[in-house]
C-alpha positions, 0 to 999 in steps of 0.5 A: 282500797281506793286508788289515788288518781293523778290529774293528767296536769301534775302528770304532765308537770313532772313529765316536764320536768324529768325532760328538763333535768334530762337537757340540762345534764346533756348539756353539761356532760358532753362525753356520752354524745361524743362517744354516740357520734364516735360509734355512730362515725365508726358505722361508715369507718368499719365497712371501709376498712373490712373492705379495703383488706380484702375480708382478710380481717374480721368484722370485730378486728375491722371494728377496732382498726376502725375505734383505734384510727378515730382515737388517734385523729382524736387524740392527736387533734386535741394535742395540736390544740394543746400545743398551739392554744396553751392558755384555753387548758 
């Protein structure tokens, strides 16, 4: 049997391409980057609160005071923005 061999040419279009359509829906759907950068902010937030209980919470319970606290920042950041800019929703 004979192999069919692709020209590095065609491999690096398509290579090219795929990067291209990868960008392109990045920039459309913002949610997963801002769940990275949440979870990525909750690496600093984490420590600190599983610090300042005094370890009498554990790391997963510090973990989710850490994702609650960023979900109400969040959340009551973006109904300020409802309440005082109607017209942008």
């Amino acid at each position: 049997m004979k192999k069919h061999l692709v020209p590095s040419q065609q491999i690096s279009a398509q290579t090219l391409e795929t990067v291209t359509e990868i960008w392109d829906e990045w920039r459309r759907q913002k949610l997963p980057l801002y769940l990275f950068l949440a979870m990525c902010f909750n690496l600093i937030v984490a420590p600190m609160v599983y610090a300042t209980t005094g370890e009498t919470l554990s790391r997963p319970q510090s973990w989710a005071l850490g994702l609650l606290g960023l979900v109400v920042v969040s959340l009551s950041t973006y109904l300020f923005f409802v309440m005082f800019v109607p017209e942008k929703f």
